[in-house]
Each structure stands twice: as structure tokens, then as C-alpha cells.
C-alpha positions as CSV (number, residue, x, y, z in Angstrom):
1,X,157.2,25.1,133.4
2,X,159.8,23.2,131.2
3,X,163.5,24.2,131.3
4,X,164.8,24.2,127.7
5,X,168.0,24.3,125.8
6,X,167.6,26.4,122.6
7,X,169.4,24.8,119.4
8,X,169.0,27.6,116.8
9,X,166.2,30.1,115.4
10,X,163.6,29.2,113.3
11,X,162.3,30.7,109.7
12,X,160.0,32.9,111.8
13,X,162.9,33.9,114.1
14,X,161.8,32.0,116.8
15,X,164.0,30.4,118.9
16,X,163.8,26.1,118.8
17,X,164.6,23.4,120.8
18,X,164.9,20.3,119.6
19,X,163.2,17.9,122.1
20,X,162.7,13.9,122.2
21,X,158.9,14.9,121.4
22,X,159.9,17.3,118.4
23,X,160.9,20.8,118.4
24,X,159.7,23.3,120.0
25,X,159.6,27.3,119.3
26,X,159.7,29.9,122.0
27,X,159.9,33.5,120.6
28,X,162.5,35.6,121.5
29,X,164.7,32.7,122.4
30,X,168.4,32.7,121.0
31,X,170.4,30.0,120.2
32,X,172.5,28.6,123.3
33,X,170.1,30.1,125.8
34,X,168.5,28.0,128.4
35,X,165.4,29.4,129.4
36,X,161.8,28.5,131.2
37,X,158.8,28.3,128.9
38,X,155.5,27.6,129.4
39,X,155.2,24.5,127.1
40,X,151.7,23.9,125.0
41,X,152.4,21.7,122.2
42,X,155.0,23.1,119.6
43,X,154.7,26.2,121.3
44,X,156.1,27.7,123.6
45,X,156.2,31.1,126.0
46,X,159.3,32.4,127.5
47,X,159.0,32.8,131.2
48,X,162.7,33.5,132.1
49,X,166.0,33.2,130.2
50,X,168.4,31.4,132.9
51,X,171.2,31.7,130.8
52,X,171.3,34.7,127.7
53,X,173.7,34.0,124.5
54,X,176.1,36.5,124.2
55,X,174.7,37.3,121.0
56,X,171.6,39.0,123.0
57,X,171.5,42.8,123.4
58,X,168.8,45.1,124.9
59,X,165.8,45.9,122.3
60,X,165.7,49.7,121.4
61,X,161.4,49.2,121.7
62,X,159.5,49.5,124.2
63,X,156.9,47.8,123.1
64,X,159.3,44.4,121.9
65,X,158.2,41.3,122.9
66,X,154.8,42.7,123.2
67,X,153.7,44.0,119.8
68,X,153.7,41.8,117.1
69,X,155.5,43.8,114.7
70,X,159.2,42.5,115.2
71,X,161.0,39.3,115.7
72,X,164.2,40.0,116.1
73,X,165.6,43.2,117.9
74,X,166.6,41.1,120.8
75,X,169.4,40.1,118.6
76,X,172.8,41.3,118.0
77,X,172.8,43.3,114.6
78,X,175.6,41.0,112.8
79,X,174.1,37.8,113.4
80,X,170.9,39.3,112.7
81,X,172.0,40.1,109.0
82,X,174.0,36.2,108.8
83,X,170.5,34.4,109.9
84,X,168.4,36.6,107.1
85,X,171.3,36.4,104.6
86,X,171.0,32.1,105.7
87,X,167.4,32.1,105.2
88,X,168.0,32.7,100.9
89,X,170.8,30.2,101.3
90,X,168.9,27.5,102.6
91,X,166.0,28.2,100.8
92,X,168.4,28.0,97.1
93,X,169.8,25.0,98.9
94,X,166.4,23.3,99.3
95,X,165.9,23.4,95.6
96,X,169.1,22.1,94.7
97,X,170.3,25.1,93.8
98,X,174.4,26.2,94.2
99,X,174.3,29.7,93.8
100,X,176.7,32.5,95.3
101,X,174.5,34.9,97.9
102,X,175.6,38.3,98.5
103,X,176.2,39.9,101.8
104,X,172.5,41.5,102.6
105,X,171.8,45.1,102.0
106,X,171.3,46.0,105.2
107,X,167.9,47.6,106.7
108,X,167.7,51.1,108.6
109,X,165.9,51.9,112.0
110,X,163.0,55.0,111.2
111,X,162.8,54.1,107.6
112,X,159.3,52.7,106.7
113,X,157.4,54.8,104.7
114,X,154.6,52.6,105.2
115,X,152.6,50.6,107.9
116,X,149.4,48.8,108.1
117,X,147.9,49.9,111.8
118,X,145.7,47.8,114.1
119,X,142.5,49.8,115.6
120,X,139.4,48.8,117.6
121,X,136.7,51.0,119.5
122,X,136.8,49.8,123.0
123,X,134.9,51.1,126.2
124,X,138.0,53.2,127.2
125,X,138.7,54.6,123.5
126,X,140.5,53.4,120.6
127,X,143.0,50.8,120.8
128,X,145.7,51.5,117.9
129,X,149.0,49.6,116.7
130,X,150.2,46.4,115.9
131,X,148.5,42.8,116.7
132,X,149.8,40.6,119.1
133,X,152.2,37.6,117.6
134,X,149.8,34.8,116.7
135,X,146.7,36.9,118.0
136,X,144.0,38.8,117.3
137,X,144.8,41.1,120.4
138,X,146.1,44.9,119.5
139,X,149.0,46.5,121.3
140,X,148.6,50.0,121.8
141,X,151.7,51.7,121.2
142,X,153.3,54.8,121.5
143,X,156.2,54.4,119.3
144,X,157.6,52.8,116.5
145,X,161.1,52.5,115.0
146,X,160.5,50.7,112.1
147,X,158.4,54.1,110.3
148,X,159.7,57.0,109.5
149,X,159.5,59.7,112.0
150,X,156.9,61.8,110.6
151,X,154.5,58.1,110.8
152,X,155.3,57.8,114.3
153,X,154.7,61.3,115.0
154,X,151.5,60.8,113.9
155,X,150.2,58.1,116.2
156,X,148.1,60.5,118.2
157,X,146.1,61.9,115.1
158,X,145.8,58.8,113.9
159,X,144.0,57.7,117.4
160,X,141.8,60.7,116.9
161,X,141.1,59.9,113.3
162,X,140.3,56.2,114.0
163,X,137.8,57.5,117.1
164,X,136.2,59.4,114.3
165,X,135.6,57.0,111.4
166,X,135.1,53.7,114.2
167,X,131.4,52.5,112.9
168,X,131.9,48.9,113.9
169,X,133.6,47.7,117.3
170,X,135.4,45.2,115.6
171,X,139.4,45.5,114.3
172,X,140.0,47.7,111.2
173,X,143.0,48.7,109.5
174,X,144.6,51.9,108.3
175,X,147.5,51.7,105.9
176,X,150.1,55.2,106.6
177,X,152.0,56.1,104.1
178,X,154.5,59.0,103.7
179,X,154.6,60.7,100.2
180,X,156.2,63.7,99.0
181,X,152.4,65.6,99.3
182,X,152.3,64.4,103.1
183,X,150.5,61.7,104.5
184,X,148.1,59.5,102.7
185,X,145.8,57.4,105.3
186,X,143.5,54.2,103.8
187,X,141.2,53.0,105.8
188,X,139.7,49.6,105.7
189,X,137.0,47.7,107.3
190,X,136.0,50.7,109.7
191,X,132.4,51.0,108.8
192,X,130.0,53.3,106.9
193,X,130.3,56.9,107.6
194,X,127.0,58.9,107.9
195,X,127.4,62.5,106.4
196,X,128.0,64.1,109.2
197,X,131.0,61.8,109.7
198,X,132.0,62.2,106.2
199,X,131.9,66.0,106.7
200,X,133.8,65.6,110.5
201,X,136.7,63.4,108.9
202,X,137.4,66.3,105.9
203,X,137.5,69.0,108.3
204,X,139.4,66.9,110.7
205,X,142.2,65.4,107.2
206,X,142.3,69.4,106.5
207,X,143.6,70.6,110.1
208,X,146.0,67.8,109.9
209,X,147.3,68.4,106.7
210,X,146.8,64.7,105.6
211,X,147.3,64.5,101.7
212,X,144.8,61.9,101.1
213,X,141.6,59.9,103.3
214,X,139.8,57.2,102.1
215,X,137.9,54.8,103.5
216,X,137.0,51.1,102.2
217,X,138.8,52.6,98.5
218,X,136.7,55.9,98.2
219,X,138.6,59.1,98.4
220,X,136.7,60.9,101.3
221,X,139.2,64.1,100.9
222,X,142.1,64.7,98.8
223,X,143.4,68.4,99.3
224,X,147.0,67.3,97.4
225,X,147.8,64.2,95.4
226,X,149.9,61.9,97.2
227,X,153.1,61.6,95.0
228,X,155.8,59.2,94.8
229,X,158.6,59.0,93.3
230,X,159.9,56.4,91.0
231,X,163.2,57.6,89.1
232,X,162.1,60.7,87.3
233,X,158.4,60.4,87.5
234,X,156.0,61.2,89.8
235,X,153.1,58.6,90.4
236,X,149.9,59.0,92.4
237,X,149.0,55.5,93.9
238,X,145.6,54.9,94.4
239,X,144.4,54.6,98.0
240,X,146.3,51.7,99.9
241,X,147.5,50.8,96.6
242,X,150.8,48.7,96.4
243,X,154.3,50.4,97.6
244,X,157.9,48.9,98.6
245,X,157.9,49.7,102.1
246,X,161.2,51.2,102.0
247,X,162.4,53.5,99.9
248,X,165.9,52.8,100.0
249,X,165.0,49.2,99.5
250,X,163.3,49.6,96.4
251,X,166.0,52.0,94.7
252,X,168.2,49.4,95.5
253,X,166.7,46.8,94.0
254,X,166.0,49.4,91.1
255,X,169.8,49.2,90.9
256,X,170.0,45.8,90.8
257,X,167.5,44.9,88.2
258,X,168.5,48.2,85.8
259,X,172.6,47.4,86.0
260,X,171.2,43.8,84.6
261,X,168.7,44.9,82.4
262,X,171.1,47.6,80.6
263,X,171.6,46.0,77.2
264,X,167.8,44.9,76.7
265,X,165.9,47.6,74.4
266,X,162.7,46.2,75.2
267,X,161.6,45.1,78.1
268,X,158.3,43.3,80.0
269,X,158.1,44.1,83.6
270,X,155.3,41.4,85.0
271,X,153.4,42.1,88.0
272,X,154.1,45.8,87.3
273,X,152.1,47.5,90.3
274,X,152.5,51.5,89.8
275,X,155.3,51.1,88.3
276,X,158.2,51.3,91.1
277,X,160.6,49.3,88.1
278,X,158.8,50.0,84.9
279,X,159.2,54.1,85.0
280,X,162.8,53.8,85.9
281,X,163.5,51.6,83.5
282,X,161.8,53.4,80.6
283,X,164.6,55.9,81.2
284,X,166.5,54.2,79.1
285,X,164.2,50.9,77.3
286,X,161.1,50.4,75.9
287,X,158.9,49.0,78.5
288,X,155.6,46.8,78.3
289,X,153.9,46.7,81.8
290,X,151.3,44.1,82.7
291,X,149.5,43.7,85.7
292,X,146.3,43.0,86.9
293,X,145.0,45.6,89.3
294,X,143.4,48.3,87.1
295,X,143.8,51.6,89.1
296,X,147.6,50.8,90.1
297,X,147.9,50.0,85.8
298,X,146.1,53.6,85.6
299,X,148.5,55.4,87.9
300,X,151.0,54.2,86.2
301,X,150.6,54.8,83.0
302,X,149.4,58.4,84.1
303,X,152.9,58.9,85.5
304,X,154.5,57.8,82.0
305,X,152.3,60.1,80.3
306,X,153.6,62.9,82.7
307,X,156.8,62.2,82.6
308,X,159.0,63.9,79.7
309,X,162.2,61.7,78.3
310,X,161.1,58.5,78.7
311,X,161.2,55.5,76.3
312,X,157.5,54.3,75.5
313,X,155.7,52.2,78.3
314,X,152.7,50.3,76.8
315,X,150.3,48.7,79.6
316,X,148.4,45.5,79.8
317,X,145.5,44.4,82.1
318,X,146.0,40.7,82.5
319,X,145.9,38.4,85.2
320,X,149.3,36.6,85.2
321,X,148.4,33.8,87.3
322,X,145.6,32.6,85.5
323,X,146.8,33.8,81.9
324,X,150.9,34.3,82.3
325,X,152.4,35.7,79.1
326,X,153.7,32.7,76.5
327,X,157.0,32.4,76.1
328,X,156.3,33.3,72.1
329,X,155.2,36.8,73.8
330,X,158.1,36.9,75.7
331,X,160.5,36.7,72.9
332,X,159.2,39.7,72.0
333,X,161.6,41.4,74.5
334,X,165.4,41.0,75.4
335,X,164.5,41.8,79.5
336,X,162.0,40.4,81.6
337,X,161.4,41.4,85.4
338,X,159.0,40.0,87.5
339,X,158.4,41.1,90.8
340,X,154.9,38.8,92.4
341,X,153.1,38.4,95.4
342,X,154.3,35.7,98.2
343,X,152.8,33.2,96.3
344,X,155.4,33.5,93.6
345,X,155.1,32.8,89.7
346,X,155.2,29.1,89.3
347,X,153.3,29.1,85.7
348,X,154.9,32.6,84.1
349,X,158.2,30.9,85.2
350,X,157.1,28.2,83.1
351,X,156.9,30.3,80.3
352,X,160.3,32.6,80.7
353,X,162.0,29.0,80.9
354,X,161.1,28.1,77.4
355,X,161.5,31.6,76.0
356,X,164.9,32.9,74.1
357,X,165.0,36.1,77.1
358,X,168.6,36.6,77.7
359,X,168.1,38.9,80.8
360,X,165.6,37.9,83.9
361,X,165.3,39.7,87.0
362,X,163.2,38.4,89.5
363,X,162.3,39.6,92.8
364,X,160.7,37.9,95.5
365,X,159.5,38.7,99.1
366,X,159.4,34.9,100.3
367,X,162.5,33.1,99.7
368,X,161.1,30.1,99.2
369,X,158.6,30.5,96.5
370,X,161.5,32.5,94.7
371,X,163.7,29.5,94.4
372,X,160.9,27.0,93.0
373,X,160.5,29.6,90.5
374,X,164.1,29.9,90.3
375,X,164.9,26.1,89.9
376,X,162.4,26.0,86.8
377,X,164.3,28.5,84.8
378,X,167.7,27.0,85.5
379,X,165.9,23.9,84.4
380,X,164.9,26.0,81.3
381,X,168.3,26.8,80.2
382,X,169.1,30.3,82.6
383,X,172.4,30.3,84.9
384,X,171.5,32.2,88.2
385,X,174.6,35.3,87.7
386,X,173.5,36.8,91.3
387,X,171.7,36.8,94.3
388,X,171.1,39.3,96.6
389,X,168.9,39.6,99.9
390,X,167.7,43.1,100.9
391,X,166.6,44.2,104.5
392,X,163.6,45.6,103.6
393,X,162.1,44.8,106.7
394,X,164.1,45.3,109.6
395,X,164.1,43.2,113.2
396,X,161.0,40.9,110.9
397,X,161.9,37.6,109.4
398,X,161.1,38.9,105.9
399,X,163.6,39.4,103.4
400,X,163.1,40.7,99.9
401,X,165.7,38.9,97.1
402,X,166.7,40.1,93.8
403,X,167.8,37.3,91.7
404,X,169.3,37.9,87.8
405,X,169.5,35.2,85.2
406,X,170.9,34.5,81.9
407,X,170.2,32.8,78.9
408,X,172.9,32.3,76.0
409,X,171.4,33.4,73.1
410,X,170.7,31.2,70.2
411,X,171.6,31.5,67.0
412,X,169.4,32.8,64.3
């Protein structure tokens, strides 16, 4: 047992102290606190606090500090929303870059419309909820509130299900999410179902009133399409297909990018998905969508096609980080959005910077890939105009950004 001073919280949320042999991170440590932790390496596990920060208050989970799904609910709601807010800051800072952060949008309790759930068939029945931090060990759990109600609600069905379409006693997934036609439920990595487990689940998605099952991508049932909304269109996503987690979230980065993107008549919005940007903004511009996952391209431009009043949305197939679009494409358009995986979009960055696009909006769900893409189009000409962090994932140590960018235009 080692008696530790904690210094300040780590990228992951974790709490460090800086030791003569290097620091060291205990989870669900605050700065200030002096606790016990079992020591092992960088690592270590709280045992005790012996003295709390004031900035600790009591955890509204049960399961917290158990389940692996949240970081942070130990701490108190204000400096909760300064650390994430600090966490864009450094990361802008780390590239060099001086650029004014806004306060954070702030994230809401009960508001995920989506969640990936743990499961394994066990001797005693199915395990079900969220793995362990740094493990491969589920945590059963009985509530949740990070979903939306109607997700937690739906724990014990989901149990059931999962008892129904185990085939394989190791861990598989199944990806909840809440849309306007009910509950749409993707399972992966569960096994193959015989017929007469194909027939069971059906009956069993029908007496639930589950929108949509499918299993390793193949629709087993579908009594309604799942719908969601995306301005004034209706998409279908295809199963465990792509979706900001929160819907308040994504309408307001929706905000964000279409305030910025205004002016532009013609716009490209890379790394499309379904179309969460691309069929809002189409209320008003001309939109060319590319992206490389087929059936999300399909469902979106089913939703376009769908949709009466909007300007025209032309789609492209095209993987953007082997193939990005040249920056002579690009000057096709007066907007470009880009919204890409964690990894980021080093190489289409490459080609915005040397295109004539006055208006970029880029949004990022890793800080730090965001501002090495962010440094190479200031290098390119644009001025960073805003910055804003969004809570998208509350008590985690994720944050989604929304960055806009300008280039003067040049004379013709």
C-alpha cells in the first residue's frame, strides 16, 4: 500500500501523482486528495481516500467506480465542465495554436440515445452491461444514466434477448439505439442462429415491440423502419450503422457548422455518414456528400430522395483516407465540413489547406487529432474564427469539438 498525494487529473480523467519514479494514475482520484493505492507500475488502485478534495461529491450510479462506462461523476459538475473545456485548450496549445475556446455545451444525465452493451453466457445466465476499466471483465448492471430512459428500461429484455441469440460463450455486443419507430437492437459477434432461433428471436423482437433485430449486419426482423431524424428528413440507418450519441449534441453542432456555413451555395460534407450534417444543410445549399461506407451513403441519399424542399445532395463512394478529395475538387465548393473518425484527417486537411474554400467546419471526437489537422490549415492560409467543445459524452473523458475556419478569398 503506498500513500499518495494526487497533483491533478489526467487525459483519461484519472487522477495523478507525480512521484520521484514518474507519475502515477489512480482512477477516481481528485486533485489534492491524499489517498492509499495499491501501486503496480504507472498504475494504480484506490484503496482509501484519507483526505477528499472538496471538489468530490457523491456519484448518482450505483454501479460507478465499477462499470467502466464513466470517469468522472465523482466530480463536482463545474470543474467537471473546466477540465473537459482544458482538455481542447491544451490540446490547441500543443500545436501551437492561440485560439479562443468557448465555454462547453454542456452534457445532460438520461440523454444517450445510443449504447454499445457488453454480454457473455455464463453458468448462472447472461452477464450484460459495460466492461470493466482496462478489462475484459463485464459489469452487470441494472441501471444507467447516461441512456435515455426508455434504453435503461430495457435492460431486462435485452438480458432475455441476449439469453436467446448467445451461440458462443465468449463477449458479444449489442448496440441500443432509440429512434422515432422504437428500439433498433444490432447484434455483433453472438454467433450463428439455427432456424429455430431465428424464428424464437422474431417472435420474441415482435412481443417487445423492438423496431429492428439484426444480428452480425442481417436484418433478422424489421416490423417498422427505425427513423431518425436529421432536420427535415427522415433517415433509416442501416443496422449499427453510425449515429451522434446525443441528439442534442448533434443539433448543436448542426447549429454551429450551418450558422458558419450560411453564405456557401455549395457545399462538400466529407465523411458524411447518413447524413446527420448533409440533410440539414441541403435545406438551404447544394450539398455533395462523400463517404465511404456504402449502406450509410444509401440511407442517406434515400432520405434526400424522400425529403421534399431540399437543395440537391449528390453522393460519392470514396475512401477519404486513402483517396482525399484534391484541393482542385474542393474549389468546386464555397463550404467544406468534415466530420472523421478518431484518427482524424491528416491528408484531406492537406488538401483544404491549399484549396481557395472560404468556410471549413471541422468536427472532431479526439482533441488532439483535431488540432494536427487544425495546425495544417492555419498553416495553409485559414484563421481558426471559433472553437467550441460539446459534452456529448457525459461523466467520460471524451469531448466532441466544432472548430470553423476562414480563408480570405482571392482575387479572380
Amino acid at each position: 500500500m503506498t500513500t499518495l498525494l494526487i497533483d491533478r487529473l489526467g487525459a483519461q480523467g484519472d487522477g495523478v501523482a507525480d512521484t520521484l519514479d514518474g507519475p502515477v494514475y489512480v482512477p477516481f482520484a481528485l486533485p489534492g486528495e491524499r489517498v492509499n493505492a495499491a501501486v503496480e507500475g504507472s498504475r494504480g488502485t484506490l484503496m482509501a481516500v484519507l483526505e477528499a478534495s472538496p471538489m468530490r461529491v457523491e456519484p448518482v450510479c450505483r454501479h460507478f467506480a465499477d462499470c467502466g462506462g464513466c470517469a468522472l461523476q465523482h466530480l463536482d459538475p463545474v470543474q467537471y465542465r473546466a477540465w473537459k473545456r482544458d482538455r481542447v485548450v491544451q490540446a490547441l496549445a500543443a500545436r501551437g495554436i492561440d485560439a479562443e475556446v468557448s465555454e462547453i455545451v454542456a452534457g445532460t444525465a438520461r440523454s444517450r440515445r445510443r449504447a454499445v452493451f457488453s454480454a457473455r453466457k455464463t453458468e448462472a445466465g447472461i452477464v450484460l452491461g459495460y466492461n470493466r476499466a482496462a478489462s475484459h471483465a463485464i459489469v452487470d448492471i441494472e441501471e444507467c444514466f447516461a441512456v435515455l430512459p426508455e434504453i435503461e428500461a430495457s435492460l431486462p429484455m435485452l438480458r432475455s434477448l441476449a439469453t436467446l441469440i448467445a451461440v458462443t460463450r465468449d463477449s458479444f455486443h449489442l448496440t441500443v439505439t432509440s429512434t422515432a419507430s422504437g428500439l433498433d437492437v444490432a447484434a455483433t459477434g453472438s454467433g450463428k442462429l439455427t432456424e429455430k432461433s431465428r424464428r424464437e428471436v422474431s417472435d420474441f423482437a415482435l412481443r417487445n415491440g423492438l423496431a429492428r433485430l439484426s444480428v452480425d449486419g442481417e436484418i433478422i426482423i424489421e416490423p417498422r423502419k427505425p427513423m431518425v431524424q436529421f432536420g427535415s428528413a427522415a433517415a433509416v440507418l442501416p443496422p449499427g450503422g453510425f449515429l451522434q450519441a446525443v441528439a442534442a449534441a448533434e443539433e448543436a453542432m448542426d447549429g454551429i457548422v450551418a450558422g458558419h456555413l450560411k453564405r456557401a451555395k455549395k457545399v462538400a460534407d466529407l465523411f458524411a455518414g447518413a447524413g446527420a450534417f448533409a440533410l440539414r444543410l441541403a435545406s438551404r445549399s447544394e450539398v455533395h456528400a462523400v463517404e465511404a461506407d456504402a449502406a450509410a451513403l444509401a440511407a442517406l441519399d434515400r432520405a434526400f430522395r424522400g425529403t421534399p424542399g431540399l437543395r440537391r445532395i449528390t453522393v460519392e463512394k470514396r475512401d477519404l483516407f486513402r483517396r482525399p478529395l484534391t484541393f482542385k475538387e474542393l474549389n468546386a465548393f464555397e463550404g467544406v465540413v468534415f466530420d472523421p473518425p478518431r484518427a482524424g484527417a491528416e491528408d484531406q486537411s492537406k488538401q483544404i489547406a491549399r484549396s481557395d474554400v472560404p468556410y471549413v467546419a471541422a468536427i472532431s471526437c479526439n482533441p488532439a487529432t483535431l488540432a494536427r489537422d487544425l495546425r495544417i490549415l492555419i498553416d495553409g492560409g485559414y484563421a481558426v474564427k471559433q472553437v467550441t467543445p460539446v459534452d456529448q459524452f457525459l461523466w467520460s473523458p471524451h469531448v466532441e469539438v466544432a472548430a470553423l475556419l476562414e480563408k480570405p478569398r482571392k482575387r479572380r
